[in-house]
RODO-2510 file (C-alpha; in nm, 4 decimals, decimal comma):
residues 416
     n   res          X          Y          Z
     1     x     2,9868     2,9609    -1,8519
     2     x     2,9287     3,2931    -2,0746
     3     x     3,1267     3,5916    -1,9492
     4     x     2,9042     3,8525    -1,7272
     5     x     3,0641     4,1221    -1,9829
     6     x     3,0336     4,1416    -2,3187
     7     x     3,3504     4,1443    -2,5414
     8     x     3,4302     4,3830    -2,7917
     9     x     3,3312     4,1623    -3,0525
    10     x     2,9392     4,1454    -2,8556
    11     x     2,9133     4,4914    -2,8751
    12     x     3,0485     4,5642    -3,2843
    13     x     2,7299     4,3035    -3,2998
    14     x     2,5251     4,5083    -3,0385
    15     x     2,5915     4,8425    -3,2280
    16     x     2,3929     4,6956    -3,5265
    17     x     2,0642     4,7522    -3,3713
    18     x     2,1796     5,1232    -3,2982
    19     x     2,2032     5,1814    -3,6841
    20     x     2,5884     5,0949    -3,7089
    21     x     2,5744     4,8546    -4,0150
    22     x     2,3654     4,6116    -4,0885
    23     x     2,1695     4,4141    -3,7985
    24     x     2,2445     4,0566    -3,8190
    25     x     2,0260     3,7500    -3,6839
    26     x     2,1592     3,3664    -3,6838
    27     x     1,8498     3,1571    -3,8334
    28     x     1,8086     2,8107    -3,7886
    29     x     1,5688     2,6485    -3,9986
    30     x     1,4683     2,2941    -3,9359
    31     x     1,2473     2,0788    -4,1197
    32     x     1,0571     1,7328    -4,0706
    33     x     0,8217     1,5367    -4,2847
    34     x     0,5750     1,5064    -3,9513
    35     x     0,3601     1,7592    -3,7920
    36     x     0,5149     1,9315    -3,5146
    37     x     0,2500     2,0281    -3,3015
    38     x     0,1710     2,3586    -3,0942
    39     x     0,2316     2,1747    -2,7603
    40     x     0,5713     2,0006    -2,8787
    41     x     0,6658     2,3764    -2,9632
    42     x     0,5726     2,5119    -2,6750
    43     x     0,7855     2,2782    -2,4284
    44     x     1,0834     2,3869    -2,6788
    45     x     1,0044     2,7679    -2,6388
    46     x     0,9755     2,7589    -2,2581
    47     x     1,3144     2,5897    -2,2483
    48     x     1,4479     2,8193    -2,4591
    49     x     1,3169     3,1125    -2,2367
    50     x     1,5513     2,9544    -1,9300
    51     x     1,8641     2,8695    -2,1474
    52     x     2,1369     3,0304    -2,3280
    53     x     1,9114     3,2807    -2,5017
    54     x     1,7306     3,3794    -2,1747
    55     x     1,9541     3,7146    -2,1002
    56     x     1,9748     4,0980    -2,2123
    57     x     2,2274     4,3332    -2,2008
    58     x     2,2075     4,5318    -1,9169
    59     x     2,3996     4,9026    -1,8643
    60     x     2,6722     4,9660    -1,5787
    61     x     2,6132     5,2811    -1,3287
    62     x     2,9804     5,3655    -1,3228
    63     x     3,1120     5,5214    -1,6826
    64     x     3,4284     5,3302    -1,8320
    65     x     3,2428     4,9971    -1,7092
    66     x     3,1690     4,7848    -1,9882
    67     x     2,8087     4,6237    -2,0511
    68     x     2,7088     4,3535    -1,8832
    69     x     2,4741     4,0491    -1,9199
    70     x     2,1329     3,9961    -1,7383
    71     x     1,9076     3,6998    -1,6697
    72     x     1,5778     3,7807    -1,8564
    73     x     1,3111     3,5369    -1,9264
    74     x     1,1383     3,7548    -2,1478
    75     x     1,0295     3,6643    -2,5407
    76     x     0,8595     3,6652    -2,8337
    77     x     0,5378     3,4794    -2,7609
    78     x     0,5520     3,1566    -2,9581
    79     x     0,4394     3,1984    -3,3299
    80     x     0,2460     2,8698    -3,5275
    81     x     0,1443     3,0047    -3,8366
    82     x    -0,1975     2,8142    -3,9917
    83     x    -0,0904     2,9127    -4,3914
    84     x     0,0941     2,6101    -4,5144
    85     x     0,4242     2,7208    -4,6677
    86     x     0,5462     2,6124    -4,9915
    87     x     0,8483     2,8080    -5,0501
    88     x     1,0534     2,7495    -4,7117
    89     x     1,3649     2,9937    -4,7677
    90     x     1,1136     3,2867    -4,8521
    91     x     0,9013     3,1907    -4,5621
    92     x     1,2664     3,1862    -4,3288
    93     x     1,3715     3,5172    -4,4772
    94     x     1,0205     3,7263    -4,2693
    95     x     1,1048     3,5190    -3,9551
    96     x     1,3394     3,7696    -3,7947
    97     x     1,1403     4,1323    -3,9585
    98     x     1,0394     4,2074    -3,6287
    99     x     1,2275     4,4526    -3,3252
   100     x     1,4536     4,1541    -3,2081
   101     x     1,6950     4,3710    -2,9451
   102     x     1,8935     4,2116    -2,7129
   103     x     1,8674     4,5121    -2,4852
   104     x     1,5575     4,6630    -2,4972
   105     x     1,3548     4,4032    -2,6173
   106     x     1,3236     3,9998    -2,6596
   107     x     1,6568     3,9029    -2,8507
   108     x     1,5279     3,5934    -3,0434
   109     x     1,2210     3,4591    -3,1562
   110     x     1,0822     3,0873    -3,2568
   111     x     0,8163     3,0111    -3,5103
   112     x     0,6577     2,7111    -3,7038
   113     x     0,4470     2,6505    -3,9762
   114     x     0,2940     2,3744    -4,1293
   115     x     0,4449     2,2524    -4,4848
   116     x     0,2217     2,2256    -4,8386
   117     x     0,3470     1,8866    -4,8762
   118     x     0,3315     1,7594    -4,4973
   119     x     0,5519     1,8150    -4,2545
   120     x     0,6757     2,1085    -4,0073
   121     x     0,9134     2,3739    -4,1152
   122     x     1,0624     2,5512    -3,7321
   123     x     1,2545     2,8351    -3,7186
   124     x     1,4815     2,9603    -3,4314
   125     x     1,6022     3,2881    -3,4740
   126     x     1,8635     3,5443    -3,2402
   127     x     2,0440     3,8503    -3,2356
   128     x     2,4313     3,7828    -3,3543
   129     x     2,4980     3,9999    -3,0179
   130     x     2,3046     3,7544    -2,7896
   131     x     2,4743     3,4220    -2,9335
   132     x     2,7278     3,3414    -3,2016
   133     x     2,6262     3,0318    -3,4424
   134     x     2,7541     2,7405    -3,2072
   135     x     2,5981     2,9498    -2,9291
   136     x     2,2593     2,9002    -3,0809
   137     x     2,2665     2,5349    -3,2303
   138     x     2,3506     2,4631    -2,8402
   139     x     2,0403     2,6672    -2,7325
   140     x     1,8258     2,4465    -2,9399
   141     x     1,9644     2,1439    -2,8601
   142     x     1,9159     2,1352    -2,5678
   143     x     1,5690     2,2642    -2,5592
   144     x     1,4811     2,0099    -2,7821
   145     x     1,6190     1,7396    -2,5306
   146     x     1,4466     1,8816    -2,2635
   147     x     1,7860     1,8889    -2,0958
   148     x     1,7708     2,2774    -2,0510
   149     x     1,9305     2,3934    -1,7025
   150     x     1,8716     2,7437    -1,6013
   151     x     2,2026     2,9135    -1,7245
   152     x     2,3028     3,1065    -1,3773
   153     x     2,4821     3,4186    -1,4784
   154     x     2,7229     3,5289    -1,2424
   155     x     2,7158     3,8545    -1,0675
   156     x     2,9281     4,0806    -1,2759
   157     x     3,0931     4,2352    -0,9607
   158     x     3,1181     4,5828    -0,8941
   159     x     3,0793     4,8472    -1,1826
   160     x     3,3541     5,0603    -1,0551
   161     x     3,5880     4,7787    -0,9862
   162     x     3,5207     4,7145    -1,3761
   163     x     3,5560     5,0607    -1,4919
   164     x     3,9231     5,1017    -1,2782
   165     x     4,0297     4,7700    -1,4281
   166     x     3,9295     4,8817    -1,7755
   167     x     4,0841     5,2164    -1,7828
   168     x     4,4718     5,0754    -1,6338
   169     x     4,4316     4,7760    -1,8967
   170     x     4,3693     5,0161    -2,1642
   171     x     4,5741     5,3331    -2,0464
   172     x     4,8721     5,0685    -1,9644
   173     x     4,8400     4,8546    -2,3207
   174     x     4,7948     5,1985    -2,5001
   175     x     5,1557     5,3961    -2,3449
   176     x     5,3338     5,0916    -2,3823
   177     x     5,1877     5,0379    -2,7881
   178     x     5,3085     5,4629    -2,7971
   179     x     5,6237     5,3772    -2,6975
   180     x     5,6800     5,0906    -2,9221
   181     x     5,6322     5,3226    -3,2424
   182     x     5,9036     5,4863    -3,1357
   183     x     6,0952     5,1668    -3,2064
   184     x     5,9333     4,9652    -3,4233
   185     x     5,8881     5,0242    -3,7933
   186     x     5,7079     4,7339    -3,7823
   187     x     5,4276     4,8494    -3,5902
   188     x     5,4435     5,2200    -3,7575
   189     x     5,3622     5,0156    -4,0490
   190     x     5,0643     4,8071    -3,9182
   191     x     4,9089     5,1001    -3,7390
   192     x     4,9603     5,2998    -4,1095
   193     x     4,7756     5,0054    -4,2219
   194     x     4,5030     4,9984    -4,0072
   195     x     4,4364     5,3693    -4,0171
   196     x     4,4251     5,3944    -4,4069
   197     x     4,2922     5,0417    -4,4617
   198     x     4,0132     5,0589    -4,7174
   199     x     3,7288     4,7611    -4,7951
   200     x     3,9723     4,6133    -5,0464
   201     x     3,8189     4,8185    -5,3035
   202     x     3,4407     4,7342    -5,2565
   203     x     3,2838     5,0363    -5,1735
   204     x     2,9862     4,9718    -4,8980
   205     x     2,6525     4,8977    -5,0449
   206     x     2,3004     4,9846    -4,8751
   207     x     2,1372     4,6647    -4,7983
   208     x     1,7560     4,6463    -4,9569
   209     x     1,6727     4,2781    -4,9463
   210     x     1,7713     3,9489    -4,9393
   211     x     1,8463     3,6697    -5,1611
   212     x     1,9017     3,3529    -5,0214
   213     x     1,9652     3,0285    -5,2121
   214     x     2,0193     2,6778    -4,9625
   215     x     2,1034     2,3615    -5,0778
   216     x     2,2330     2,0052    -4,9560
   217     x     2,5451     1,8257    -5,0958
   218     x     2,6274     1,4750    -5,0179
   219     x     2,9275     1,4298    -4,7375
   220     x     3,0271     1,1378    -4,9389
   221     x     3,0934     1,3494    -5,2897
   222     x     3,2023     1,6305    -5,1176
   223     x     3,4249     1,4675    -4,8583
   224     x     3,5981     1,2832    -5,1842
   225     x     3,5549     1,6306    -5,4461
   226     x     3,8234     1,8275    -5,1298
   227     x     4,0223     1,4658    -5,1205
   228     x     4,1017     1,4699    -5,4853
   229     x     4,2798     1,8177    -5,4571
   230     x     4,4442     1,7889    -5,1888
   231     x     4,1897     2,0576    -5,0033
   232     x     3,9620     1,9917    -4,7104
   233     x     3,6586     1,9679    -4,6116
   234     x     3,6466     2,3939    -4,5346
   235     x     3,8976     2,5015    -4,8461
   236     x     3,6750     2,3457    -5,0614
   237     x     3,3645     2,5558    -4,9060
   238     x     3,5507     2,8892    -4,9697
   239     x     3,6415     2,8052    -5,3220
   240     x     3,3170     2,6795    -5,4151
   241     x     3,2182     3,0278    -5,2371
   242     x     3,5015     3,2224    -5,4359
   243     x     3,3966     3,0471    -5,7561
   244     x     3,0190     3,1494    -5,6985
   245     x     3,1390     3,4878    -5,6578
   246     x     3,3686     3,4619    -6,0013
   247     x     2,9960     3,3685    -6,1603
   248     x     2,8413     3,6657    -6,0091
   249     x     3,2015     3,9190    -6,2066
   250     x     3,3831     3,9759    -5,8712
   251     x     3,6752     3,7014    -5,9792
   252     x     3,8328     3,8070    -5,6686
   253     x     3,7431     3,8666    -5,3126
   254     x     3,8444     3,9058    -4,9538
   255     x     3,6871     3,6321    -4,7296
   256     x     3,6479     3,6551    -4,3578
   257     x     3,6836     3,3317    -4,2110
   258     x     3,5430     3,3209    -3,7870
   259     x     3,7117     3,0568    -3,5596
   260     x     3,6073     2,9436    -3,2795
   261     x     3,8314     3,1102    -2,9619
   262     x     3,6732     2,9323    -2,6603
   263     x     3,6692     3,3065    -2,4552
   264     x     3,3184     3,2239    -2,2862
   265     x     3,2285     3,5247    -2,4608
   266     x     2,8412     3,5166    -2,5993
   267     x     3,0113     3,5866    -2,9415
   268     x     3,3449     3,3053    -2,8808
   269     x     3,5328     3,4010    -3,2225
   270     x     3,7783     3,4906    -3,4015
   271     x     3,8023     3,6417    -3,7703
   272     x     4,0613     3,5912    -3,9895
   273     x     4,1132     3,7093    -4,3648
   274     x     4,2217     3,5665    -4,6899
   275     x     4,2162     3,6666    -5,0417
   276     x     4,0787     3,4721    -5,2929
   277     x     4,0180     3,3944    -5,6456
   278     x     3,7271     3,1816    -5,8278
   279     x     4,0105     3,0160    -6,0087
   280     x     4,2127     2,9077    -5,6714
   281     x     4,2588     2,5613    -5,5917
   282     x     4,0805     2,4510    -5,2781
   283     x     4,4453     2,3045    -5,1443
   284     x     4,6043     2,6538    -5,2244
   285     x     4,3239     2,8114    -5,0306
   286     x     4,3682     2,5112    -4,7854
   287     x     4,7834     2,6959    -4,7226
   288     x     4,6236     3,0765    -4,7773
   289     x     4,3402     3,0409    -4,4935
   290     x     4,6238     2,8501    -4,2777
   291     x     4,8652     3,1416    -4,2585
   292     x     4,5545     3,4012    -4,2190
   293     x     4,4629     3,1809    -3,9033
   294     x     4,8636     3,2663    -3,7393
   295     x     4,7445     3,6093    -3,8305
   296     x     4,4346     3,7219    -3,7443
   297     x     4,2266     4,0432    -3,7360
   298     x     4,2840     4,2580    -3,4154
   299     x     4,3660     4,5968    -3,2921
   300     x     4,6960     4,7148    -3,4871
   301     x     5,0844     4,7590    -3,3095
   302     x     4,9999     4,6116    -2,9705
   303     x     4,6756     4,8581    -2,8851
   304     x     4,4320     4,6901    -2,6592
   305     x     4,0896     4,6000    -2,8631
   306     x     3,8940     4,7225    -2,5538
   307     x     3,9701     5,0635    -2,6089
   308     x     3,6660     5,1040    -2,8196
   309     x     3,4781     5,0001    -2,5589
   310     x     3,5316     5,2970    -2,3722
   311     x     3,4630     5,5486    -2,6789
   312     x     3,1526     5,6925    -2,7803
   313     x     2,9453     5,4157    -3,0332
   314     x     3,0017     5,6797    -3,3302
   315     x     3,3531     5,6609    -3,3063
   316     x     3,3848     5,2922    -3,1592
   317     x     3,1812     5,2203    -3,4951
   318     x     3,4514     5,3559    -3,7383
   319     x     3,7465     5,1645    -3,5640
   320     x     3,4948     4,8593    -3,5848
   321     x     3,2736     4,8306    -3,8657
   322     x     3,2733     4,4205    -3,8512
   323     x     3,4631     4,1586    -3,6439
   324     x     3,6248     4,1241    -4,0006
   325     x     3,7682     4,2988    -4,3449
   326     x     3,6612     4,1079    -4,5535
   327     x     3,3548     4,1575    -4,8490
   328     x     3,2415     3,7956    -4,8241
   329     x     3,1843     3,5654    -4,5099
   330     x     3,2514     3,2072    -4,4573
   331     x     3,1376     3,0184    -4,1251
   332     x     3,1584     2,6667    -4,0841
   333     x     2,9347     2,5887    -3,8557
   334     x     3,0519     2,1978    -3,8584
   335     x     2,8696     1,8906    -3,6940
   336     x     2,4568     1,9540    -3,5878
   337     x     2,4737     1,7853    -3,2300
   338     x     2,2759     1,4731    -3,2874
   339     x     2,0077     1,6718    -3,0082
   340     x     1,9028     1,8591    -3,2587
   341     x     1,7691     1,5453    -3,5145
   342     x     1,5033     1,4971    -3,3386
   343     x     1,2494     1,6676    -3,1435
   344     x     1,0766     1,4201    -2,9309
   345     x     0,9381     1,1527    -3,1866
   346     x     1,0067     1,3231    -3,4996
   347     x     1,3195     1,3361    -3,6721
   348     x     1,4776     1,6149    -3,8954
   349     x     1,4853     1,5435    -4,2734
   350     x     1,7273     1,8811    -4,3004
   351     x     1,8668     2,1822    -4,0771
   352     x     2,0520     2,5028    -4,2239
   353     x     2,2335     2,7568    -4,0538
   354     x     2,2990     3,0868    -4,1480
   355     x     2,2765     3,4633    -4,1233
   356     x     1,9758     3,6966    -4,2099
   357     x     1,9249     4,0823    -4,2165
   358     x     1,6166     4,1906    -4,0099
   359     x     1,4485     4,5084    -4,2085
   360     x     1,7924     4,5814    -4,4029
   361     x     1,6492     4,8351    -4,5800
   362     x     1,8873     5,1424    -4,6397
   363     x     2,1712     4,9504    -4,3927
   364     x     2,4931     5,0137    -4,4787
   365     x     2,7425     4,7324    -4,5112
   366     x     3,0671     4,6069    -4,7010
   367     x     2,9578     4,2100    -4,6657
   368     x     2,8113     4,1394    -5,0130
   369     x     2,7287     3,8052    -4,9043
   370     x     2,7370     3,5342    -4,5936
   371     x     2,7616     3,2330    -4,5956
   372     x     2,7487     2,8984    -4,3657
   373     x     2,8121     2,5455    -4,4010
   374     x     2,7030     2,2758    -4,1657
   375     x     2,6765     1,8774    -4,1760
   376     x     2,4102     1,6682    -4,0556
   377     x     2,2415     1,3461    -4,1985
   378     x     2,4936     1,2615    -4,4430
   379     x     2,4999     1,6344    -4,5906
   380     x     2,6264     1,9859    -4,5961
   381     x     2,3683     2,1898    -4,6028
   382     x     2,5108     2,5396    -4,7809
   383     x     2,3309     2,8446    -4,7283
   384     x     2,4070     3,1644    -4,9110
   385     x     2,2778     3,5269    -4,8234
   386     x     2,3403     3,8094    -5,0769
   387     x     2,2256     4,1850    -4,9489
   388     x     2,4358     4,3671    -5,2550
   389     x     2,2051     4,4502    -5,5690
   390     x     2,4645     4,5329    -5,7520
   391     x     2,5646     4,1966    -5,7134
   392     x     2,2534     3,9915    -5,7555
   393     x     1,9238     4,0858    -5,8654
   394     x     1,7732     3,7302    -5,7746
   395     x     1,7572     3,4662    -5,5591
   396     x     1,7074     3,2474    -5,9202
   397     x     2,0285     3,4181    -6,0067
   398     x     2,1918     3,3400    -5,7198
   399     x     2,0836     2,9966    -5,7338
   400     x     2,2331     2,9634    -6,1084
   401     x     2,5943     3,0652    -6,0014
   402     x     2,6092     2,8873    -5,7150
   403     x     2,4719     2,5347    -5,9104
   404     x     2,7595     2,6270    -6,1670
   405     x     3,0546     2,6816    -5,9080
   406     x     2,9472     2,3337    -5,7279
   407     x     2,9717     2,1798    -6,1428
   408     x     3,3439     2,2948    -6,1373
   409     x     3,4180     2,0827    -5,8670
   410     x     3,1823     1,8091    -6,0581
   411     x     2,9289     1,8622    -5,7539
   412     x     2,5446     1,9360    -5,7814
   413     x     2,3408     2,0718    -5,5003
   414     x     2,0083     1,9492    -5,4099
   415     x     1,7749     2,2907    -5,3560
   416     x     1,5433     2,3487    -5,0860
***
């Protein structure tokens, strides 16, 4: 059951559409070698409308209340393009330029076209604020099932009940972290930290547009590539990350690894950060990303993270730029749920997850790029976004130094 609030984290995402950052939108793309057809679609876009995806934020009465989640059926009408695509990422990268909002307007979109070659290429698109990654691959499985239940969302209870609750957590937490900086060099020092914290040296960069590079790797050679190391499965994806990055001249870089905390929030995760180098070994990432998960990102010295929910956005904004500190993203997304192979009688021939930037242009962000992993039909499918210029000039380019990081681990990737 998702929460009837939304979380601190829902509302850093939330503030994206408000022109804090850089708006984000999780993409699925899924692809078959059959035609899909307009019917099939539609049965998959009604579910959708009753699911998961089927709310909006709506605003308390009482100031000091925090937002709050409504049922809303509305959306994007479905969208079956006649053109047949050839290039599928460029064709994915225009699927979310258009006002997704999860409060004023539909928060997620699905759209189809017809491949050059034969086949169907579907994508599912949402606001980060309306569903983290795992929120959305659940969304579509089960409205390609057909096992979609309306998702009843609780009453939120009374606005002023929320407001007084906020306010003593928050004025409590906050006297209590005063008092223990009286005490405590240790949290003088982590609240110093936080307040003069910088991006790690990477100045922001105004997003202008996207390169995107995707490509599947075979479990098998992978699974056997982190084996020989002594990595895993996940250390090998942020060195192979870390190493594209080296290609690109930033030899090192802060990653922000999300986990998955279980909350019930819309956005259930947590972020933790690591430093990294092209030339680290996926098992001495394997130990780094292990201690960053005992110590992840949060409010500094014991101050309660909802206090920014009860500031102004301008100022909640500055405290909380990103869920993360990091210049580079990593998500695993994991396992596809075998729901989404198939939709009725045709079966997937590949699925990739990741982020995109609706209309970045002139956005300000310090993520250079974002990446997501997943595994399904006996590959990871690896799907890099770059929104820094300065970094990359091309998708080609991108492409280039990603094929040559996989080569160090004697790994090729199979483009889409």
């Amino acid at each position: 059951m998702i929460s009837t609030r939304l979380s601190v984290i829902d509302e850093i995402f939330l503030r994206t559409h408000r022109g804090y950052g850089i708006p984000i939108a999780l993409q699925g793309i899924w692809r078959t070698t059959e035609t899909v057809t307009r019917q099939e679609l539609g049965r998959v876009h009604q579910e959708l409308a009753v699911g998961q995806l089927g709310r909006r934020v709506g605003k308390p009465r009482i100031p000091g209340a925090r937002l709050r989640w409504d049922i809303s059926p509305e959306s994007l009408p479905l969208e079956y393009g006649t053109d047949a695509v050839d290039d599928v990422i460029a064709w994915a990268d225009t699927q979310a330029d258009v006002p997704l909002d999860p409060q004023y307007g539909p928060g997620w979109r699905l759209t189809a076209a017809p491949l050059t070659h034969g086949g169907t290429v579907v994508s599912l698109v949402c606001s980060h604020a309306l569903a983290d990654a795992r929120g959305l691959i659940d969304a579509a499985a089960q409205a390609f099932s057909g096992d979609t239940r309306p998702v009843p969302v609780p009453h939120p209870g009374s606005d002023a009940r929320d407001a007084i609750a906020m306010i003593l957590k928050v004025l409590v937490r906050s006297i209590a972290a005063t008092a223990r900086l009286w005490v405590s060099k240790k949290a003088r020092a982590e609240l110093r930290a936080f307040t003069t914290a910088d991006t790690g040296g990477v100045a922001p960069h105004r997003a202008r547009q996207m390169h995107a590079v995707i490509v599947d790797i075979d479990v098998a050679e992978w699974d056997s590539a982190a084996e020989s190391v002594g990595g895993s499965a996940n250390s090998l994806f942020v060195s192979i990350v870390a190493a594209t990055m080296s290609e690109l001249g930033s030899p090192a870089v802060t990653v922000d690894i999300p986990f998955r905390t279980g909350s019930g929030d819309a956005n259930s995760i947590g972020m933790a950060t690591v430093a990294v180098r092209g030339s680290d070994s996926p098992a001495d990432i394997r130990i780094a990303c292990k201690a960053a998960f005992g110590a992840p990102v949060g409010a500094p010295a014991g101050y309660p993270p909802e206090i920014v929910q009860l500031l102004p956005h301008r100022i909640a904004a500055k405290l909380t730029s990103t869920p993360g500190r990091g210049e580079v993203l990593c998500s695993n997304i994991g396992d596809i749920p075998s729901a989404v192979t198939t939709l009725g009688p045709h079966r997937s021939r590949g699925l990739a997850t990741r982020a995109i930037h609706p209309n970045p242009s002139g956005a300000v962000s310090t993520i250079r790029m974002s990446t997501y992993i997943s595994r399904m039909n006996g590959n990871y499918t690896l799907s890099l976004v770059c929104t820094d210029d300065a970094l990359v000039g091309s998708s080609a380019e991108l492409a280039s130094a990603v094929q040559r990081a996989l080569a160090t681990r004697n790994l090729a990737g199979k483009p889409w």
